[in-house]
C-alpha positions as CSV (number, residue, x, y, z in Angstrom):
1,X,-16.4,11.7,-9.1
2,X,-13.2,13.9,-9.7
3,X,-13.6,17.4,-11.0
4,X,-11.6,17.8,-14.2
5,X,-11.1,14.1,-15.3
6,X,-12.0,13.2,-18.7
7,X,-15.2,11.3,-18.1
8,X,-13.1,7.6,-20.0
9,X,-10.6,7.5,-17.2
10,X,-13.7,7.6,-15.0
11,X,-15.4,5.0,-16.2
12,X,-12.5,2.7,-16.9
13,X,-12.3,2.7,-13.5
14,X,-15.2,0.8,-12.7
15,X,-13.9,-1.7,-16.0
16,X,-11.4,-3.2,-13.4
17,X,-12.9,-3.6,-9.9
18,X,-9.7,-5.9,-8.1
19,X,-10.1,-9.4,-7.2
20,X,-10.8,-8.5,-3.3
21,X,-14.4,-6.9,-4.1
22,X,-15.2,-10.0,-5.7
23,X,-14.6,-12.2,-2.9
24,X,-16.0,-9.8,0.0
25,X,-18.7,-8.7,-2.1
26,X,-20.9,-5.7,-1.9
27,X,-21.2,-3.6,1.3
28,X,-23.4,-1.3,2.8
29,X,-22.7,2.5,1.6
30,X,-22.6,5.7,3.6
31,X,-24.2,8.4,2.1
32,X,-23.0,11.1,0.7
33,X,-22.4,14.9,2.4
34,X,-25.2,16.9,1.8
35,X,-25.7,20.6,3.3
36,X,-23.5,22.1,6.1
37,X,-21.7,20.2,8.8
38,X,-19.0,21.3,11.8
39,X,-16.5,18.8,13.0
40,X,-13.5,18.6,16.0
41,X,-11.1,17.1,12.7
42,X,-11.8,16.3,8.9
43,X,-10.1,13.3,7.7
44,X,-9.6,13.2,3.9
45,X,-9.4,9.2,2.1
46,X,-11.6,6.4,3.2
47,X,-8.3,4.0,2.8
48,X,-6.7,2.0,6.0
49,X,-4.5,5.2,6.9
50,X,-7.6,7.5,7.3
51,X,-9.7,5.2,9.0
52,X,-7.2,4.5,10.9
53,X,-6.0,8.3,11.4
54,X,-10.5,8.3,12.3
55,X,-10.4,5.4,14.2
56,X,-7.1,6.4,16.7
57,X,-9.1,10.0,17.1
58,X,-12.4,8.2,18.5
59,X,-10.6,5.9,20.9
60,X,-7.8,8.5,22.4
61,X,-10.3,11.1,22.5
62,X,-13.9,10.2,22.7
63,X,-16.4,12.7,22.5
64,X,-14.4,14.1,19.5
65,X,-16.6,14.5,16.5
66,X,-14.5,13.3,13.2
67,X,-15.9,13.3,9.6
68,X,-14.5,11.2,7.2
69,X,-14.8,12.3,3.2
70,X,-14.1,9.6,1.0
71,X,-14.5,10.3,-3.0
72,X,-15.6,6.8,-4.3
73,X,-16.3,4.3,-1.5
74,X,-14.6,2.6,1.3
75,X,-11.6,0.9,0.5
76,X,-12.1,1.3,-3.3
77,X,-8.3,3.0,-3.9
78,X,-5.2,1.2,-2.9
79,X,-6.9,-0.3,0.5
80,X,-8.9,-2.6,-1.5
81,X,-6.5,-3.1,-4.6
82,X,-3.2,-4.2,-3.2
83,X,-1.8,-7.6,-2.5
84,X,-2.7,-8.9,0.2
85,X,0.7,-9.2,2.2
86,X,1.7,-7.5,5.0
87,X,5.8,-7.2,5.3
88,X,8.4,-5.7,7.4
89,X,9.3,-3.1,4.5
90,X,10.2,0.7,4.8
91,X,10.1,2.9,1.8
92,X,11.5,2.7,-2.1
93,X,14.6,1.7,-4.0
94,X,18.0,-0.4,-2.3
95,X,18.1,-1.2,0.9
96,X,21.8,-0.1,1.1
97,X,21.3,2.8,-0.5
98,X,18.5,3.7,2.1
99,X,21.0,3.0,4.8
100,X,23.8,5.3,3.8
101,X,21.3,7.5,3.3
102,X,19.3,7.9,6.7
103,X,21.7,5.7,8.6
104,X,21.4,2.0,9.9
105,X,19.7,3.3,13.3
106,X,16.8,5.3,11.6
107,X,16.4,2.9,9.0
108,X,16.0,-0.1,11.7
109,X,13.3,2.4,13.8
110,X,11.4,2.5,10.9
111,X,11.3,-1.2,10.4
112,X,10.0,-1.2,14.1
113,X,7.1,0.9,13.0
114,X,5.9,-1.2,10.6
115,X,5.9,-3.8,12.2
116,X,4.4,-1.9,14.8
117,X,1.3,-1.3,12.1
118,X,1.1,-5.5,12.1
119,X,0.6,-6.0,15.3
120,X,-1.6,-2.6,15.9
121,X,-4.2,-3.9,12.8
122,X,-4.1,-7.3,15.0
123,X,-4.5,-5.6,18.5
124,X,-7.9,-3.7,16.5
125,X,-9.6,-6.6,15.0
126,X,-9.1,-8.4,18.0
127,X,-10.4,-5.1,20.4
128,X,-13.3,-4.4,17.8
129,X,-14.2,-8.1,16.9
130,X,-13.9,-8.6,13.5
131,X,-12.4,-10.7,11.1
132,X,-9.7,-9.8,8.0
133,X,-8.8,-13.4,7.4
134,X,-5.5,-13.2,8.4
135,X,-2.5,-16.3,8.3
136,X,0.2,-15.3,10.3
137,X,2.5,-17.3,8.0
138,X,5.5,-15.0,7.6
139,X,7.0,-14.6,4.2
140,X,9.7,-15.6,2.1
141,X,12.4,-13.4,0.4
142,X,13.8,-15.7,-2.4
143,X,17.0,-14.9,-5.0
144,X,16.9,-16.1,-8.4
145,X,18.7,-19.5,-9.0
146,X,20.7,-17.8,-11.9
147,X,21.7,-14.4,-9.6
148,X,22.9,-16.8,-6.8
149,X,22.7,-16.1,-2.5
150,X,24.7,-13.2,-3.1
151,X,22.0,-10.4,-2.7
152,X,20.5,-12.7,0.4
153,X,23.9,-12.2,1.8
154,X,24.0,-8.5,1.5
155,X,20.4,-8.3,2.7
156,X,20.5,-10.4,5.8
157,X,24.1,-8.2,6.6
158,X,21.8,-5.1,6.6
159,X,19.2,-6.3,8.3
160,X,21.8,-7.6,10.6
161,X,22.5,-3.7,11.1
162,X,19.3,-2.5,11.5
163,X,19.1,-5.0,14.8
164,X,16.4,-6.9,12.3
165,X,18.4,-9.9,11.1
166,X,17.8,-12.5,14.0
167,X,14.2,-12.8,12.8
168,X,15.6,-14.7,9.5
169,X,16.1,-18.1,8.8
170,X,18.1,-19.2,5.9
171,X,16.8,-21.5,3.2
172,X,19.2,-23.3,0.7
173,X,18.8,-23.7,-3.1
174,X,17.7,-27.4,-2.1
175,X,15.1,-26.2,0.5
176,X,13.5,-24.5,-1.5
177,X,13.3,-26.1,-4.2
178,X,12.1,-28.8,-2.2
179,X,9.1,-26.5,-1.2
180,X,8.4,-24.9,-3.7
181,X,9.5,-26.9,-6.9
182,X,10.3,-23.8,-8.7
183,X,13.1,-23.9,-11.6
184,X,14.1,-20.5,-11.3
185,X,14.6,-19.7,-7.2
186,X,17.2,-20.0,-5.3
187,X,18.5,-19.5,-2.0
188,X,15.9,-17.7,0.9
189,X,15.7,-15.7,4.3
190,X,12.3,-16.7,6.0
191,X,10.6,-13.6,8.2
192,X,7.8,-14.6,10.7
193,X,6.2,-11.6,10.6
194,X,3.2,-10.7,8.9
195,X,1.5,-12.6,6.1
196,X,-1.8,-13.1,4.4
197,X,-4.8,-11.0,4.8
198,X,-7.8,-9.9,2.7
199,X,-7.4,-5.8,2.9
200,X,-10.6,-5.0,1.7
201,X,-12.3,-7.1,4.7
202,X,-10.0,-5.0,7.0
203,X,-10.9,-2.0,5.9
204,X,-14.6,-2.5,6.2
205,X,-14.0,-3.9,9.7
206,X,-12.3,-0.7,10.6
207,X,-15.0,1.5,8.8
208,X,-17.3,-0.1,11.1
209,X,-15.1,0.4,14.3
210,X,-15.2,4.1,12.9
211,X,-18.9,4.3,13.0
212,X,-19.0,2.4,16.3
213,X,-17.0,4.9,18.2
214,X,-18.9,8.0,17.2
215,X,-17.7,9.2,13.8
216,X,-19.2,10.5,10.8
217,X,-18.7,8.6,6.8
218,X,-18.8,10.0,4.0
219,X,-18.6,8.1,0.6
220,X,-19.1,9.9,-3.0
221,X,-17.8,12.8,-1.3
222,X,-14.6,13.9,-3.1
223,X,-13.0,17.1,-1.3
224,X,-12.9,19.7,-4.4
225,X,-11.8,22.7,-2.4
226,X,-9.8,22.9,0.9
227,X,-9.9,27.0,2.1
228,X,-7.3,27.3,5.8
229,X,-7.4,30.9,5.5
230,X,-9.4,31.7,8.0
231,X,-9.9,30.8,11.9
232,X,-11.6,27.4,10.6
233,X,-10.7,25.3,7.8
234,X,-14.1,24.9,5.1
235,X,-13.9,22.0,2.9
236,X,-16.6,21.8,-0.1
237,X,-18.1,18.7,-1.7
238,X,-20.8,18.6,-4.4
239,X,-23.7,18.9,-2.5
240,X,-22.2,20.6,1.3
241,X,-18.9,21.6,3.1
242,X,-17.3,20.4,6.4
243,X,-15.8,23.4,8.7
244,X,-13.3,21.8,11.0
245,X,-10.5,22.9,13.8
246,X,-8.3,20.3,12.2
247,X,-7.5,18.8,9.0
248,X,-6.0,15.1,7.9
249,X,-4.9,14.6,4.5
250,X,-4.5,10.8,3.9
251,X,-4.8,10.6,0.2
252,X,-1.8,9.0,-1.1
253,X,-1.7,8.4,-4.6
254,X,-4.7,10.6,-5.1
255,X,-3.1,13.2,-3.3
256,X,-2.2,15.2,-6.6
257,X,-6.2,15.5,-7.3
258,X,-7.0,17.1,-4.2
259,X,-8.9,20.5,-4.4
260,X,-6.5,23.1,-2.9
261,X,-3.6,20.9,-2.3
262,X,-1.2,23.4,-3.7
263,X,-2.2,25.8,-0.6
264,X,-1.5,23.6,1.4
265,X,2.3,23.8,0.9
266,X,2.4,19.9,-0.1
267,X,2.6,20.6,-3.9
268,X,4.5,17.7,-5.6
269,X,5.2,15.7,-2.2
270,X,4.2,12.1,-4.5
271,X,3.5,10.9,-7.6
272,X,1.0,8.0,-7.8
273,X,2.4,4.5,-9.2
274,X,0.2,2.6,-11.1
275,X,1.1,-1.5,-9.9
276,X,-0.8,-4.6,-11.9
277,X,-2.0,-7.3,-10.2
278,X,-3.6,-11.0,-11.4
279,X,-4.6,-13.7,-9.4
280,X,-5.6,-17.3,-10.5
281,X,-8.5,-19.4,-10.3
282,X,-9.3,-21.0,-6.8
283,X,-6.2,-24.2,-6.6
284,X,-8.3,-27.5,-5.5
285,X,-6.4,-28.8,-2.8
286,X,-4.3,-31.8,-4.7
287,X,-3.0,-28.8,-6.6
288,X,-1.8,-27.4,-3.0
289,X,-0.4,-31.3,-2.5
290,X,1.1,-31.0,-5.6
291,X,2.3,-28.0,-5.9
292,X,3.7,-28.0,-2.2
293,X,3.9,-24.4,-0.7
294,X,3.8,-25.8,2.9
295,X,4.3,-22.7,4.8
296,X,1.5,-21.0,3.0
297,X,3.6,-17.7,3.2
298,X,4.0,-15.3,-0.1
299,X,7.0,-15.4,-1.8
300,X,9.0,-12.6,-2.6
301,X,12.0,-12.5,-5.5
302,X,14.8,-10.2,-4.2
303,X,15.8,-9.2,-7.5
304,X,15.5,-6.5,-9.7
305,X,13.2,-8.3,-11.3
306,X,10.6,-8.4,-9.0
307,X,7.7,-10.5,-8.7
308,X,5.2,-11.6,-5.5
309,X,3.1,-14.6,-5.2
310,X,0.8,-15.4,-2.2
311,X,-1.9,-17.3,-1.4
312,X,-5.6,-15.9,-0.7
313,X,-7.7,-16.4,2.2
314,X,-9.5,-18.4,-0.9
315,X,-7.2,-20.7,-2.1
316,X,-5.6,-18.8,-4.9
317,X,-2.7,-17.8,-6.0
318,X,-2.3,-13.9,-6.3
319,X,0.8,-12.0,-7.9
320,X,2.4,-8.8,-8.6
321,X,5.3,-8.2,-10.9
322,X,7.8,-5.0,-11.1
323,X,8.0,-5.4,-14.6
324,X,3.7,-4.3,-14.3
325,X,4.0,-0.6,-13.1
326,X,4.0,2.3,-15.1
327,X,3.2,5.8,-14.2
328,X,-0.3,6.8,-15.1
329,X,-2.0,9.8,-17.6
330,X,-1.1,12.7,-15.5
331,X,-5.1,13.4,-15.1
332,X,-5.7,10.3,-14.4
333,X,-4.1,8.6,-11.2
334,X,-6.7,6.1,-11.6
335,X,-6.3,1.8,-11.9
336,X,-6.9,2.2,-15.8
337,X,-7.7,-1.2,-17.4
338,X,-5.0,-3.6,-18.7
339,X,-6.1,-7.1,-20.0
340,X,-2.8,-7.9,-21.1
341,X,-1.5,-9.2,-18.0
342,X,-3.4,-12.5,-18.3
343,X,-0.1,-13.2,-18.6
344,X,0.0,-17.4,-17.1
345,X,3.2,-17.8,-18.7
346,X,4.6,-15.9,-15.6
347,X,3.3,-17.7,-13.1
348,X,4.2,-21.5,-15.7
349,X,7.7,-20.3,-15.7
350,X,8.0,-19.7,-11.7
351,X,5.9,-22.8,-10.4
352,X,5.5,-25.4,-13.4
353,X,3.8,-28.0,-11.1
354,X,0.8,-25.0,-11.4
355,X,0.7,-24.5,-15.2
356,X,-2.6,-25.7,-15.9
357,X,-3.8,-23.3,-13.4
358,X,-5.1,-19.7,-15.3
359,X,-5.6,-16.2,-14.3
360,X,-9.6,-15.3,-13.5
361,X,-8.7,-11.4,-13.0
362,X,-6.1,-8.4,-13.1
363,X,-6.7,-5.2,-12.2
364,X,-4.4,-2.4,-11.2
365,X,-4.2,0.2,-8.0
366,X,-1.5,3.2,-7.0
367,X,0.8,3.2,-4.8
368,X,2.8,6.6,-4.0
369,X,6.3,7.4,-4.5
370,X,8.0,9.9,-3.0
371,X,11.3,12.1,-4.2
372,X,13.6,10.6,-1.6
373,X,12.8,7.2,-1.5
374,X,11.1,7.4,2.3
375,X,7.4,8.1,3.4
376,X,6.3,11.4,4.2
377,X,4.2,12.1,7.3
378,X,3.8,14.9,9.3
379,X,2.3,18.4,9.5
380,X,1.7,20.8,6.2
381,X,2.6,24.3,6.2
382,X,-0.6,25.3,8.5
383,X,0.0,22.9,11.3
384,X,-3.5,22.7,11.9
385,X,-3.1,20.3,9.3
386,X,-1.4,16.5,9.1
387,X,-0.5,14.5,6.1
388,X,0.8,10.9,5.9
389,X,1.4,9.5,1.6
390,X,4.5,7.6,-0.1
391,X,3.6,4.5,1.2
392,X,6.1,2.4,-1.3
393,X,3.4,-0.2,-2.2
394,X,4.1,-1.4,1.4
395,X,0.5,0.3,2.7
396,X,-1.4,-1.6,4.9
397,X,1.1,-2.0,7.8
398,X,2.6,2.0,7.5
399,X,-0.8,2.6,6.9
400,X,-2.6,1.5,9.6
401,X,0.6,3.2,11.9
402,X,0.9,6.5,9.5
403,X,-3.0,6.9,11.1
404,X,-2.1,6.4,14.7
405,X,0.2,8.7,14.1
406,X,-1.8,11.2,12.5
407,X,-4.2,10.9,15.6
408,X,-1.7,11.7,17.8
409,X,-0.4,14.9,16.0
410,X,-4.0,16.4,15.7
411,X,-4.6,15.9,19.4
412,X,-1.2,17.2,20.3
413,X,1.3,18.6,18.3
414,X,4.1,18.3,20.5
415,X,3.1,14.6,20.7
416,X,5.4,11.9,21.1
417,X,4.9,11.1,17.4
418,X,6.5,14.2,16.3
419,X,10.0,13.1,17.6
420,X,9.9,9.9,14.5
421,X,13.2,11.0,12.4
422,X,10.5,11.0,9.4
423,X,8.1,13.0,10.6
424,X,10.7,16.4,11.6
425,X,12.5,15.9,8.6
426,X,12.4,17.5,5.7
427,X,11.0,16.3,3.0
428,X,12.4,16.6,-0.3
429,X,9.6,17.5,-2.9
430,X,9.6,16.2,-7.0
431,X,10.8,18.6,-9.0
432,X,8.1,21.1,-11.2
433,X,7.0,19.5,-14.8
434,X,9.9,17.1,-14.8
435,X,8.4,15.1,-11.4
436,X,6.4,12.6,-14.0
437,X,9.5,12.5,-16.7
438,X,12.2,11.5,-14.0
439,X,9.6,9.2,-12.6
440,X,9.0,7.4,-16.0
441,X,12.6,7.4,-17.0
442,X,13.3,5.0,-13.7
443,X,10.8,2.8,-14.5
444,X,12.2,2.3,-18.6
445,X,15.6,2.3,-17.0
446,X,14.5,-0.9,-14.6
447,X,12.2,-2.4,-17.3
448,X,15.5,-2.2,-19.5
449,X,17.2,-4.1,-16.2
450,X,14.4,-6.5,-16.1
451,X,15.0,-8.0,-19.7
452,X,18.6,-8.6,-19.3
453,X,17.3,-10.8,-16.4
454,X,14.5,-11.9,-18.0
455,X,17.2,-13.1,-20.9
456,X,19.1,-14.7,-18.9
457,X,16.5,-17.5,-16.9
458,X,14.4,-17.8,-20.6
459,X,11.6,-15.9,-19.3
460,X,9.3,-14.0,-22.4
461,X,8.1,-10.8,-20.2
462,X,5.5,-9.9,-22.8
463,X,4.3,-13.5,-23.3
């Protein structure tokens, strides 16, 4: 699979398949690269921003050939391990802090291209005909009861300066609860846009779109080597190499374990975040009466101690906590197997009215996290090649738009794309050795924030 990781890692891998390859079940494989191939453009990562990236190239320019090389399968890295939400969020880290360091008018642009991602992944299932089960059903960004509407104020004041706030309706204490029947939130702001899908369907449907329009798939084919020295660029696999005219590098967490990634000039760019996921048994429907959730939208705490709940296309209840990342072996960027977050006290202490529901399966995927809190995209040091990763664990929607944009800088470097305040900037790289460490000491610094927290509303974060 990947050259140079200890054979456990490996197979733990394959201990913890996520909830969403359960409920799509299996689907017909590309095979793997075997002997010599030529192609227009390589794309590198079989996740939603290089299909997408493949996808863009065989509609804008048809005719074009494109080879996609994707290590495991389709879908099987954070495209297919994630939670199922599509937001309007832009990078890592406080919202303010983002602000006054890019400015209120870049900031708000970049909420415009994620949202542009929603409705681009709509536009394409509805152009290409199929289905990802998505509920337009908006979400919810809740405070805790104890922290009070003082961080929703703040929030909905920068919003209100990114030209973003008019999509939010406020919810009281007494709304919500009336919703939601939850002891511990409080106040809400209520965003229209976006909402439930099942990513893994998505990413098939877009696979297919792929192979529709004329390009070539490649599963079990991890990139080990990437040689741009000469006129062409040569890629090698186990069993055969691609020799392209241009190369797209949409990785992201996995980035790190790319063969010849250090040529590239794009050493260090992320670190991958391992984030843990559970989701419950299917809820019959007088546990939806009871439990109320009339909106049907996920449910977002706006706190430092962070936690996620949505439902699934089937009737579940799927969730995400801050308090579950941690960065992962250094060799091993892979979603490593964690049983102890059957953790249904969680989800007892947030919705009681749902406490003799239980967890049927966890599992874990990476996001990628960059050194200055903002997504990278744009061309490496040879700009015969493009590179999108840091996708903040807000992937689908950037992803989906980090591969239009990809497309559009391969066929045309002086593309409109190219002008987006974070593709021309510079991007700010981790630091040599001490990359992992400062990573690590931010999350025990926020876990460390997350049990004050946690002390305060009674909640036992180890269970």
């Amino acid at each position: 699979m990947y050259p140079g990781i200890d054979e456990s890692f490996q197979g733990n891998r394959l201990l913890s398949p996520s909830f969403w390859f359960d409920l799509n079940g299996p689907a017909s494989s590309e095979p793997d690269l075997q002997g010599d191939v030529r192609a227009d453009v390589c794309v590198i990562g079989g996740g939603v921003s290089g299909l997408s990236a493949a996808y863009h190239l065989t509609r804008k320019s048809p005719g074009l050939s494109v080879i996609t090389l994707e290590a495991l399968t389709v879908g099987s890295g954070a495209s297919g391990r994630n939670a199922g939400q599509l937001i309007v969020s832009f990078g890592g880290g406080d919202l303010g802090a983002q602000v006054r360091r890019y400015g209120a008018e870049n900031i708000g642009l970049a909420l415009d291209y994620i949202n542009c991602g929603i409705l681009g992944m709509e536009k394409a299932a509805e152009v290409e005909n199929f289905d990802y089960d998505y509920a337009p059903s908006g979400y919810l960004k809740t405070a805790l009861r104890v922290e009070g509407d003082s961080e929703l104020e703040r929030y909905k004041s920068l919003y209100d300066q990114l030209g973003h706030g008019a999509h939010f309706t406020y919810l009281n204490q007494s709304q919500v609860d009336s919703e939601l029947h939850s002891p511990l939130l409080g106040g809400a702001l209520f965003d229209p846009r976006g909402g439930q899908f099942n990513p893994l369907k998505f990413v098939r449907g877009l696979k297919d779109s792929v192979l529709r329009g004329g390009g070539q798939i490649y599963e079990m084919s991890p990139a080990l080597t990437i040689d741009a020295t000469g006129p062409r660029i040569v890629l090698k696999t186990a069993r055969g190499t691609v020799t392209c005219e241009k190369l797209i590098v949409a990785t992201n967490g996995f980035s790190h374990l790319l063969g010849g990634i250090d040529s590239l000039g794009l050493k260090r760019g992320q670190l991958p975040l391992i984030v843990r996921a559970a989701v419950t048994e299917p809820l019959l429907k007088e546990d939806w009466l009871i439990a109320g959730w009339p909106r049907r939208s996920g449910v977002n705490v706006l706190s430092q101690l962070f936690y996620s709940f949505a439902p699934t296309p089937d009737g579940r209840l799927l969730w995400v906590g801050g308090y579950n990342t941690y960065a992962p072996h250094p060799r091993a960027p892979l979603p490593e197997h964690y049983p102890e977050l059957r953790q249904d006290h969680i989800l007892r202490a947030f919705f009681p009215r749902l406490s003799h529901v239980l967890t049927a399966r966890v599992w874990g995927g990476p996001i990628s996290i960059t050194a200055d809190w903002a997504p990278h995209v744009g061309f490496a040091r040879d700009k015969r090649i493009t590179y999108a990763w840091g996708c903040w664990g807000h992937g689908m929607a950037i992803g989906f738009r980090n591969g239009r944009t990809l497309a559009e800088l391969t066929l045309s470097p002086d593309a409109e794309a190219g002008q987006l305040w974070f593709v021309r900037r510079a991007k700010r790289r981790w630091p040599p050795i001490l990359g992992a460490v400062v990573a690590q000491k931010v999350i025990q610094d926020r876990r460390r924030g997350n049990r004050k927290i946690a002390a305060r509303i009674g909640l036992d974060l180890d269970g």
